[in-house]
VEXTI-831159 format. One record per residue (C-alpha): residue in three letters; residue number from 1; x negated, y negated, z negated. Coordinates in steps of 0.25 Angstrom, whole numbers, always signed. Layout:
N
  resn  resi     c1     c2     c3
   ALA   NUM      X      Y      Z
...
//
This chain:
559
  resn  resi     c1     c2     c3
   UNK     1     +0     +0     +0
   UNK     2     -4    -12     +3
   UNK     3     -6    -24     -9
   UNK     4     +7    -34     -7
   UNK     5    +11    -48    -13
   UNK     6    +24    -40    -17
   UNK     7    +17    -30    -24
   UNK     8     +8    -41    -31
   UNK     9    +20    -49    -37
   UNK    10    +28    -39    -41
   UNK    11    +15    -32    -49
   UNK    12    +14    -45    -55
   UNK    13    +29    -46    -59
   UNK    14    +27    -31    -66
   UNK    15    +15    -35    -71
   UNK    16    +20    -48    -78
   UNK    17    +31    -40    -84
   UNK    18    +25    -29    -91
   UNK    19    +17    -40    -97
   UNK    20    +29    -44   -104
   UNK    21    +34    -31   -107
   UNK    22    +41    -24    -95
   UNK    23    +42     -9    -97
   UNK    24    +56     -6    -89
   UNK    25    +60    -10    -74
   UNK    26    +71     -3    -69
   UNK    27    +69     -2    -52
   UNK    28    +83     +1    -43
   UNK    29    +76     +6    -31
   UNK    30    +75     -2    -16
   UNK    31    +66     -6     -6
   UNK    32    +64    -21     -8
   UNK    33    +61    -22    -24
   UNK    34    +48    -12    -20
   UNK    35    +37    -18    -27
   UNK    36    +44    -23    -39
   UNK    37    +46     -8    -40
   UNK    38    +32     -5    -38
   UNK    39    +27    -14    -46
   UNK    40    +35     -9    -59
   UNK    41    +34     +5    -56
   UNK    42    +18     +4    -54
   UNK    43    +17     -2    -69
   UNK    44    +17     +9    -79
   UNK    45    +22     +0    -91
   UNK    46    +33     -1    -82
   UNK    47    +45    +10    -84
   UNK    48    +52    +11    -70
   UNK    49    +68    +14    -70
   UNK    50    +72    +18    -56
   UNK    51    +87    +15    -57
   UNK    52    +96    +19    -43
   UNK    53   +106    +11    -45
   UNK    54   +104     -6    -47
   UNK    55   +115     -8    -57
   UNK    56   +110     +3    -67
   UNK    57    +96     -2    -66
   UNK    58   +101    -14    -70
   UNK    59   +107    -10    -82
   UNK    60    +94     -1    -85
   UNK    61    +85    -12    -86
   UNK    62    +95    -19    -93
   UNK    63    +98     -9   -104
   UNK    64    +79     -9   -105
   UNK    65    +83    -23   -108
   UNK    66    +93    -23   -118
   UNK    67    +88    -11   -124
   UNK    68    +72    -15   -126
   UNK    69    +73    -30   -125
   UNK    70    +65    -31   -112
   UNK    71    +67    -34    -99
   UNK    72    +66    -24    -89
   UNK    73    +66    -26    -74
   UNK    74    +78    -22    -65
   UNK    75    +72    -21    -51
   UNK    76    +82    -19    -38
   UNK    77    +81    -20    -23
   UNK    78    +87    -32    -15
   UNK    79   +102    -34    -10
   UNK    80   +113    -29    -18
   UNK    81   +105    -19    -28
   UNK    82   +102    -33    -36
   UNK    83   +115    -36    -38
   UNK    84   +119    -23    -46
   UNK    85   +110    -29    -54
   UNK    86   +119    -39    -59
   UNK    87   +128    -33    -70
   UNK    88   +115    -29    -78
   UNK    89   +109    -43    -75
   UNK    90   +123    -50    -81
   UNK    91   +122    -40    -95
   UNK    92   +107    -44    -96
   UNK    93   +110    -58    -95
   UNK    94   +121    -58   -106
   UNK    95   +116    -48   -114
   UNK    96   +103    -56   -115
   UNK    97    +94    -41   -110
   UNK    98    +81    -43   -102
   UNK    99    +80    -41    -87
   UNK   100    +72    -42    -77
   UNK   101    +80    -41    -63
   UNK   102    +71    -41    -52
   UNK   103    +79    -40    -37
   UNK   104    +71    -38    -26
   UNK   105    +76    -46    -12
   UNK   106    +72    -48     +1
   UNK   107    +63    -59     +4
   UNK   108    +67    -73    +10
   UNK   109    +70    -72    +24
   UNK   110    +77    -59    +24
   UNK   111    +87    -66    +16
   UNK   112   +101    -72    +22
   UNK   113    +97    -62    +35
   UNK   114   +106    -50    +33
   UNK   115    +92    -41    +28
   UNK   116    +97    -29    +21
   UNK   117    +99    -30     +5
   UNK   118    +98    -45     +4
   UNK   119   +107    -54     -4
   UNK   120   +107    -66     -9
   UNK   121    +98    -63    -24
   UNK   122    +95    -77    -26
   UNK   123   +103    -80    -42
   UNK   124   +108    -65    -39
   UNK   125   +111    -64    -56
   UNK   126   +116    -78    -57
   UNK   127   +115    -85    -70
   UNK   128   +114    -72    -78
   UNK   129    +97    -70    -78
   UNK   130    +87    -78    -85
   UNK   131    +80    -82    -73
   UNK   132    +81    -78    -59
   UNK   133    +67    -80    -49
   UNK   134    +66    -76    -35
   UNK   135    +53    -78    -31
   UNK   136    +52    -76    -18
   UNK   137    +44    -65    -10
   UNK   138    +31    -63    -16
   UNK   139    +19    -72    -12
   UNK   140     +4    -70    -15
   UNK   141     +6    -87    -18
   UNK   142    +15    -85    -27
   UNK   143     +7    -75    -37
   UNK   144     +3    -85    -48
   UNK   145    +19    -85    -52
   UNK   146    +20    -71    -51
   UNK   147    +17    -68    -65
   UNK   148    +26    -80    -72
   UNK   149    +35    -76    -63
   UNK   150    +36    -62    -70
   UNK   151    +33    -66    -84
   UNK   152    +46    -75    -82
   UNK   153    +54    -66    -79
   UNK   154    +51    -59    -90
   UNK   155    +52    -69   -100
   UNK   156    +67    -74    -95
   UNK   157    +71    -61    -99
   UNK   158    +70    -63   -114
   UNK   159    +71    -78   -121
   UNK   160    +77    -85   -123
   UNK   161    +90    -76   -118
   UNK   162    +84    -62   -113
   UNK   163    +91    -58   -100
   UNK   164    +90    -54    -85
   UNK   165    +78    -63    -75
   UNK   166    +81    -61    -61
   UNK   167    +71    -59    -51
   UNK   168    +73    -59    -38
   UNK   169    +61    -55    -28
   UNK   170    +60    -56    -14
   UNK   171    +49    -45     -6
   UNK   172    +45    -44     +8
   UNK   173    +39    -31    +13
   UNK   174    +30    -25    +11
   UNK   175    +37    -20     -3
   UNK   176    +25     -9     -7
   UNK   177    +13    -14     -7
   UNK   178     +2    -14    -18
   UNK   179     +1    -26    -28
   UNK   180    -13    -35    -28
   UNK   181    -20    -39    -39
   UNK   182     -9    -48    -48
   UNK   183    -10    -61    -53
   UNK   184    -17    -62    -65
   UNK   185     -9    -60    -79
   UNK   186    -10    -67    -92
   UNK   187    -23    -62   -100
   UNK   188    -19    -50   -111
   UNK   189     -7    -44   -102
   UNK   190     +3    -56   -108
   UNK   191    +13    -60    -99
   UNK   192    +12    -72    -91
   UNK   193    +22    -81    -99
   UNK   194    +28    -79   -113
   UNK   195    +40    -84   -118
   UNK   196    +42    -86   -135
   UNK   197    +55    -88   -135
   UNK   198    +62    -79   -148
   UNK   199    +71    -83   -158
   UNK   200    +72    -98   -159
   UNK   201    +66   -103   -172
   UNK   202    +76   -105   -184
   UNK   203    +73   -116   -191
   UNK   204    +81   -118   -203
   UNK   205    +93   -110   -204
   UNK   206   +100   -116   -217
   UNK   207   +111   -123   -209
   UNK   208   +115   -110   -204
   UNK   209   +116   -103   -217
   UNK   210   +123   -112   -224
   UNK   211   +134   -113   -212
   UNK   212   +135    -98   -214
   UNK   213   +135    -97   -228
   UNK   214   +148    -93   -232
   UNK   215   +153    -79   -238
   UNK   216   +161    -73   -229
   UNK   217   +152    -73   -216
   UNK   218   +148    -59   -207
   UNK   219   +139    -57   -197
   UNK   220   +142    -52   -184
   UNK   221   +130    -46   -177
   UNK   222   +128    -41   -162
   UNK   223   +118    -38   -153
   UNK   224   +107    -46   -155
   UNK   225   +110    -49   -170
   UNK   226    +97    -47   -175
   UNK   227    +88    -37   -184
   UNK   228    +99    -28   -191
   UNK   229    +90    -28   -205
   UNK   230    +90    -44   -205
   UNK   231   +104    -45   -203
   UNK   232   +110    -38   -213
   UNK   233   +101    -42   -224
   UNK   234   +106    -57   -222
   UNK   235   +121    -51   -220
   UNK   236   +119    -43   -233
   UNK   237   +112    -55   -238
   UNK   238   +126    -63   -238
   UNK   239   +137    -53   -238
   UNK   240   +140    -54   -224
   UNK   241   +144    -42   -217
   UNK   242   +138    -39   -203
   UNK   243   +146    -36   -190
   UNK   244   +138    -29   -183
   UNK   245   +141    -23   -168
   UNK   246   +132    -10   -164
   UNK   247   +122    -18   -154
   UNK   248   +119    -27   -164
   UNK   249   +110    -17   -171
   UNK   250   +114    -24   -185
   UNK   251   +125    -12   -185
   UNK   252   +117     -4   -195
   UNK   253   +122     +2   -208
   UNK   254   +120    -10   -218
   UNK   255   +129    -15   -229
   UNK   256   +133    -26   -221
   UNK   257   +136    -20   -208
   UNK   258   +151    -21   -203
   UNK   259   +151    -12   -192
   UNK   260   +168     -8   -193
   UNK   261   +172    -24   -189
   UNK   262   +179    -22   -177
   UNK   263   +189    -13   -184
   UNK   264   +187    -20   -198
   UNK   265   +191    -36   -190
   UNK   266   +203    -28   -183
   UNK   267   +211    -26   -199
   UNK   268   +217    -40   -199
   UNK   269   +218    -41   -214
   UNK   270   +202    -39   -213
   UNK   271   +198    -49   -201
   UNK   272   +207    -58   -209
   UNK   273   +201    -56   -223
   UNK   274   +186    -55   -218
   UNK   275   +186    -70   -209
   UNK   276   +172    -73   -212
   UNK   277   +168    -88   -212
   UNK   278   +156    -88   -205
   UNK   279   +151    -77   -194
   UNK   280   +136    -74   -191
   UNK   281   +135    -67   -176
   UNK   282   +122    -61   -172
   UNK   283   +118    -60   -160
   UNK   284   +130    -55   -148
   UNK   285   +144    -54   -152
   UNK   286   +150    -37   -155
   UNK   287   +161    -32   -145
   UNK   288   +172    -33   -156
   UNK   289   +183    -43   -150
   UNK   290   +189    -41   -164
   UNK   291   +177    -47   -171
   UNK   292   +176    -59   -162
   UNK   293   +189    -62   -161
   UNK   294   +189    -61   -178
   UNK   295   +176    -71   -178
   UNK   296   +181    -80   -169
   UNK   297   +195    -82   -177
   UNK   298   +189    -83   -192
   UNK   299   +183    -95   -191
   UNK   300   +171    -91   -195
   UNK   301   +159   -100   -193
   UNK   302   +151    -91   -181
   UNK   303   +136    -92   -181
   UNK   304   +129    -84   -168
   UNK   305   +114    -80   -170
   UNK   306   +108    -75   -156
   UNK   307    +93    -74   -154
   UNK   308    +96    -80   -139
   UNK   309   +106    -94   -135
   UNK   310   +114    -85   -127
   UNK   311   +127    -90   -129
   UNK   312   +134    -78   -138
   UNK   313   +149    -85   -144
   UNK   314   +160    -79   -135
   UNK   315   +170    -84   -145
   UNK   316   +163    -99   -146
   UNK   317   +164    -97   -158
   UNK   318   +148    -98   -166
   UNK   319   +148   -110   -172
   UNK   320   +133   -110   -172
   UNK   321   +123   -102   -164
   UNK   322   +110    -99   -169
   UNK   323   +100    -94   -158
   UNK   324    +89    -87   -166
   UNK   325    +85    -73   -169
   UNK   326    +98    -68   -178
   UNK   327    +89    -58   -186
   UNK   328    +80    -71   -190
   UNK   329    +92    -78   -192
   UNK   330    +99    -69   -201
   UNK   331    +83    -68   -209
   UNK   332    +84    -83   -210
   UNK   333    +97    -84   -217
   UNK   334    +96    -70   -226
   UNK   335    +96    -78   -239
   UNK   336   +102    -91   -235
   UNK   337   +116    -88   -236
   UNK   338   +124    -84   -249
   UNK   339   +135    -78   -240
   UNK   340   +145    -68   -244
   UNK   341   +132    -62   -254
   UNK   342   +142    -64   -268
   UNK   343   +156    -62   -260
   UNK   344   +163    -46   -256
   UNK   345   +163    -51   -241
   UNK   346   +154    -40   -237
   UNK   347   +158    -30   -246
   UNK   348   +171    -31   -239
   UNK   349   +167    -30   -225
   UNK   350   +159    -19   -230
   UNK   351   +172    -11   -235
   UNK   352   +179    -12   -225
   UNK   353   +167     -8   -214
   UNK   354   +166     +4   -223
   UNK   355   +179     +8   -223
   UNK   356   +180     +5   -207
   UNK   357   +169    +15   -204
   UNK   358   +174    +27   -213
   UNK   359   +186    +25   -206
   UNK   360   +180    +25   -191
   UNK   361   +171    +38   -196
   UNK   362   +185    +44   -199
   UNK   363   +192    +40   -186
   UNK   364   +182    +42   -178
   UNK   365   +175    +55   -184
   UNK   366   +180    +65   -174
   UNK   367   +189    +60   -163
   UNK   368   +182    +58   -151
   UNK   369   +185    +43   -148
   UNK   370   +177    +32   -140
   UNK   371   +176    +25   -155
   UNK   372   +172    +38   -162
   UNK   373   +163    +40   -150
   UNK   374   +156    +25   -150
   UNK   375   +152    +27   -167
   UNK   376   +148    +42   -165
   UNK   377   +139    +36   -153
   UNK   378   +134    +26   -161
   UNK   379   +132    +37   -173
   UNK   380   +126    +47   -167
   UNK   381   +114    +41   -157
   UNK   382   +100    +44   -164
   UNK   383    +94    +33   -172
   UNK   384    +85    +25   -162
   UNK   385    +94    +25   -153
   UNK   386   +100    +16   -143
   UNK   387   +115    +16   -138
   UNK   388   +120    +10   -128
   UNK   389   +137     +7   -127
   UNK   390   +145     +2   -114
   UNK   391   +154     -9   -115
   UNK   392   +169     -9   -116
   UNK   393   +174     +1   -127
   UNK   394   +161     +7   -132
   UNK   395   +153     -4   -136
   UNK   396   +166     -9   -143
   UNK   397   +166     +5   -149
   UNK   398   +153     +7   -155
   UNK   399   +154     -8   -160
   UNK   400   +167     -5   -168
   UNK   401   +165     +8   -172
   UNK   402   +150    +12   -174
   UNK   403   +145    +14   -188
   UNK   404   +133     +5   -192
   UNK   405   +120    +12   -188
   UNK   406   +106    +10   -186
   UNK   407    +95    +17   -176
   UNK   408   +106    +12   -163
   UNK   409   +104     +2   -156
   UNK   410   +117     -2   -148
   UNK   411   +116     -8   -133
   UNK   412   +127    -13   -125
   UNK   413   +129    -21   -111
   UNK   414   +137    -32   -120
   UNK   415   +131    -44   -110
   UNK   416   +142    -43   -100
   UNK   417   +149    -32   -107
   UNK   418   +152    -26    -94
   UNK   419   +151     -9    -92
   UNK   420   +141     -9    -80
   UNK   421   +129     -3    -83
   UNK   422   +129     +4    -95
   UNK   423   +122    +18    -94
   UNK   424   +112     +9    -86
   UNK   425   +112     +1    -99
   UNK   426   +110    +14   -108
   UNK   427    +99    +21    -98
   UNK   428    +90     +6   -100
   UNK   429    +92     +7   -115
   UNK   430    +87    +20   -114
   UNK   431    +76    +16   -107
   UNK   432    +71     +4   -114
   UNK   433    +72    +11   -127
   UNK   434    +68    +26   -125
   UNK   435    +77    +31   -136
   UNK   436    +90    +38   -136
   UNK   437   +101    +30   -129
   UNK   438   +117    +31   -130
   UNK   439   +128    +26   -121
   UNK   440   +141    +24   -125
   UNK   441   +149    +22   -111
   UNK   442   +165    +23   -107
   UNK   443   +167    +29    -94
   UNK   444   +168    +18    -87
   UNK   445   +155    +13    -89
   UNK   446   +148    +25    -88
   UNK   447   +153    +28    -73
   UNK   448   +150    +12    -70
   UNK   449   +135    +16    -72
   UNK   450   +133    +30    -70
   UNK   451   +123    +26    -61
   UNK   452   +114    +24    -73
   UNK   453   +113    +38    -75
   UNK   454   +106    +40    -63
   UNK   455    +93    +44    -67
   UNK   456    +95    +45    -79
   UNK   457    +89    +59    -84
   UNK   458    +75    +54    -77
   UNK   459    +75    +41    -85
   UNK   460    +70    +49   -100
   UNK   461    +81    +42   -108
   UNK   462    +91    +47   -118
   UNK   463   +103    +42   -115
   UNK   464   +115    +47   -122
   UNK   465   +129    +42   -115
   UNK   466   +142    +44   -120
   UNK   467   +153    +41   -110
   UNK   468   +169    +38   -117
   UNK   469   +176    +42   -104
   UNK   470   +190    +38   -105
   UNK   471   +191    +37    -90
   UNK   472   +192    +24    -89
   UNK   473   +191     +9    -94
   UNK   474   +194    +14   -109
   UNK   475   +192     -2   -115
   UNK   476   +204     -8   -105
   UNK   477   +213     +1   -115
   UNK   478   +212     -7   -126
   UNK   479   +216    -21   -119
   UNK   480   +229    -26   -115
   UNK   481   +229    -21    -99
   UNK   482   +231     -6   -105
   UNK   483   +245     -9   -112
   UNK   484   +250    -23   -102
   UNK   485   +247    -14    -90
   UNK   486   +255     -1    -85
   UNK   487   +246    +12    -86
   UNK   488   +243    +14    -71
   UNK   489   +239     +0    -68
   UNK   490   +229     -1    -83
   UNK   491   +223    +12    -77
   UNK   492   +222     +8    -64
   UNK   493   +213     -5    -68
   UNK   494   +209     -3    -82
   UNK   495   +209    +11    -86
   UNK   496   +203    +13    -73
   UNK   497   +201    +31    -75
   UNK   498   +189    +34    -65
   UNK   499   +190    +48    -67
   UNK   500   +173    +51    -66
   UNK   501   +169    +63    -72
   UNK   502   +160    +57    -82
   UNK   503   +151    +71    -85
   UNK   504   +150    +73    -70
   UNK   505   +143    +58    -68
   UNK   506   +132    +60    -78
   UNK   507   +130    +74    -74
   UNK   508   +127    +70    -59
   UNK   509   +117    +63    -65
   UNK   510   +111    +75    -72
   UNK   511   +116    +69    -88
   UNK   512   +121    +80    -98
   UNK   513   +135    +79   -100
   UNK   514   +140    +81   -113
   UNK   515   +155    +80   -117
   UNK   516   +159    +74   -131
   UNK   517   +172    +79   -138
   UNK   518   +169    +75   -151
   UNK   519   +161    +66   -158
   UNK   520   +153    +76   -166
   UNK   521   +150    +81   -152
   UNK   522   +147    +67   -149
   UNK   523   +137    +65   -159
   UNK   524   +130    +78   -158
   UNK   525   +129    +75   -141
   UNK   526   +124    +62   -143
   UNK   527   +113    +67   -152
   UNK   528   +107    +74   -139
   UNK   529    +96    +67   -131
   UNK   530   +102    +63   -118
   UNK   531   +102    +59   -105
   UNK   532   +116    +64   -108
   UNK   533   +130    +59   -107
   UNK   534   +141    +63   -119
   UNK   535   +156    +61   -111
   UNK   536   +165    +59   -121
   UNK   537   +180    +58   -114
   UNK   538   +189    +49   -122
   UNK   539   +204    +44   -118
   UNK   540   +208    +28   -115
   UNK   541   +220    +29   -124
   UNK   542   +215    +36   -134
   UNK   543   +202    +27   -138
   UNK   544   +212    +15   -139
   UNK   545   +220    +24   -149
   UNK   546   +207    +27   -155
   UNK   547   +203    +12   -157
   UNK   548   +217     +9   -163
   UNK   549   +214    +21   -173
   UNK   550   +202    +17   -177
   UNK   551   +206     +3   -180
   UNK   552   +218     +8   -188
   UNK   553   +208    +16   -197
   UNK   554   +199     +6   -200
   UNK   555   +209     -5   -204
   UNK   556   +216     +6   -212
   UNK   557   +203     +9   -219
   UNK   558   +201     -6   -222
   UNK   559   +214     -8   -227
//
């Protein structure tokens, strides 16, 4: 082969970023993004992930990013491949998770010319990436920007909002060729720029405690909220109870952990007794419409701590927003704050969480149900690892009726909330963190991104997939359009029965099937190393009957 300014810059690029700490690219195949894909396949800090199809690869190096905290690079051909990179480029914006989208295209004049597998890639993503560059085809003149170039993209992925950075690079044949000698780095293997950014400094927060100092305040803690440890050592420190959703990871057993508050805020005599007067939120919001809707009508002073600015109020209702790290935050004020310390305000909260889970154990102990199955989920995966859940009913699921653990870290696509991409999602996370990995997934889901199973016994990862197939879009049963519409016109949009044989998809795919008629069966499958897929067949009608039972048992149990 023959050396090439193609080859040379695109070294350079790979070069530049495993400085700063690449060590996933995920490549979807085609002619016209060649050398990127030479160049990251000849570096051996580099772990290649050849993914077929350009959505799933998408999603897989979004689920490196979401799961490890670093970007990994998203690589596709020209033409219409980039643009099934979009939905995974939209979660990464909103989720704030590190990318690095690289398109290939077609140089200058073949543009505009009817040329094969040319479109207009110019802003493709919009407004939702950090920073979008096309530098144009490569040129021997231009090497001196080669490497800022690279270290740019990099750093635009993480502070001051991590997220997607869009680069879009023209090549003219010849795409193999070797690369030349690369233009010099910065001394020691640094990167050529770094950025210190972090947490923004806190000064002084005695203003802040005394605003929040007042008995009956909780904590509401999401992803992002901070280091569990820390945050319930200053909860504990004021009597403050802690509503903690699963992917916050502050959802560990602790004597201020409130994990029942779904089901506890839905008992009206209890939401109405337990208005607090002041509501710390760390980090994103939980699924729980009840819990907002609850907040937003108590009155309660509202304080947001994010470590990013992204705008996270989508009731408007903070009145302050604190921008800092909420783990240093909640260091700062430990102490500070008298609270509900001398009051039974937590004890309270505490009886009544009890009493919810004893009564979830007991409703949910044999029956196979989607809510037994989400906290058996939860339960059962080994301690290390990692577990990813879809979004529409079992994300709500695991939130509302998981019991407080540690050792699980909980993932979820709740940027955009949408269900594209998922197993995708889950193979990325198993990736990044090389440990075992659950999905939870409906049926719909699953089959929206089966193509994320291509491959998937050659990738080394321990992927654990449990499919609730109730033929159909099961969360469109508990809103309004399944009892205001007649039956054969809700199925026909909503219900939407597909009809796939679940057990049969994976299996084409060469995943061991297992199916799942109890959830002591459940428990013992999921304790098995995968690839595997659990198929657990449950009935539209019956989880809302479930739901409606298990919200009868618990405010029975409080009384």
């Amino acid at each position: 082969m023959t050396t090439t300014v193609a080859a040379t810059f695109c070294a350079t690029l790979v070069d530049e970023w495993v400085r700063a700490g690449l060590r996933h690219a995920v490549v979807a195949p085609g002619s016209r993004s060649t050398p990127l894909a030479l160049a990251l396949a000849a570096r051996d800090e580099v772990r290649v992930h050849v993914v077929l199809d350009e959505r799933s690869a998408a999603y897989t190096a979004l689920g490196i990013g979401l799961a490890s905290g670093r970007p990994a690079v998203a690589l596709c051909t020209s033409g219409t491949a980039a643009t099934h990179f979009h939905g995974a480029v939209v979660e990464a914006h909103q989720a704030e998770v590190p990318l690095i989208v690289c398109t290939a295209d077609r140089p200058p004049e073949l543009r505009d010319v009817a040329a094969p597998q040319t479109i207009d890639q110019s802003g493709l993503f919009g407004t939702a990436v950090r920073w979008f560059h096309d530098p144009g085809p490569p040129e021997d003149g231009m090497r001196g920007a080669w490497r800022s170039l690279a270290a740019r993209a990099y750093t635009d992925t993480g502070a001051p909002v991590p997220g997607p950075v869009h680069l879009n690079l023209p090549f003219r044949d010849p795409l193999v060729g070797e690369p030349g000698d690369l233009p010099a780095g910065r001394s020691g293997g640094r990167p050529w720029h770094e950025v210190i950014a972090g947490v923004p400094a806190i000064e002084d927060l005695d203003q802040l405690a005394e605003a929040i100092d007042q008995p009956r305040g909780i904590v509401v803690a999401g992803h992002g909220a901070g280091d569990p440890a820390v945050v319930h050592r200053f909860a504990a420190s004021i009597g403050w109870p802690v509503l903690a959703d699963a992917r916050s990871g502050v959802r560990v057993p602790a004597s201020t952990t409130v994990a029942a508050f779904d089901d506890l805020l839905r008992h009206h005599r209890f939401a109405a007794d337990h208005r607090p007067g002041v509501i710390l939120r760390l980090g994103r919001p939980p699924a729980s419409k009840v819990l907002s809707q609850w907040a937003d009508a108590s009155g309660a002073v509202q304080v947001q701590v994010a470590a990013t600015p992204a705008w996270i109020d989508p009731e408007r209702s903070a009145d302050r927003r604190v921008v800092a790290d909420p783990t240093a935050v909640c260091r700062r004020l430990t102490g500070g704050i008298r609270g509900a310390s001398e009051t039974p305000w937590l004890a309270r909260w505490r009886q009544a969480e009890a009493r919810a889970q004893r009564a979830l154990d007991d409703v949910l102990a044999e029956v196979v149900s989607e809510p037994a199955v989400a906290r058996a989920t939860v339960a059962a995966m080994p301690d290390g690892s990692h577990l990813v859940t879809a979004s529409s009913m079992p994300v709500r699921d695991v939130e509302w009726y998981a019991a407080p653990r540690d050792g699980l870290t909980v993932h979820a696509n709740r940027g955009a909330n949408g269900i594209d991409g998922v197993v995708s999602t889950a193979v990325g996370v198993a990736i990044a963190t090389g440990a075992p990995t659950g999905l939870l997934i409906g049926d719909i889901a699953f089959v929206h991104d089966a193509n994320g199973l291509i491959g998937v016994l050659d990738r080394a990862v321990d992927l654990r997939i449990v499919v609730l197939d109730n033929d159909g879009g099961g969360i469109f049963s508990f809103l309004p359009q399944a009892s205001e519409l007649p039956v054969e016109r809700f199925e026909q949009l909503f219900g939407t029965p597909h009809g796939t044989d679940l057990a049969s998809l994976a299996g084409a795919h060469g995943v061991p099937v297992a199916q799942a008629s109890s959830v002591a069966q459940l428990c013992a499958e999921l304790r098995e190393p995968g690839p595997r897929l659990l198929h657990v067949r449950t009935d539209r009608a019956a989880n809302v009957a479930a739901h409606t039972a298990i919200h009868e048992a618990v405010q029975h149990a409080i009384g």
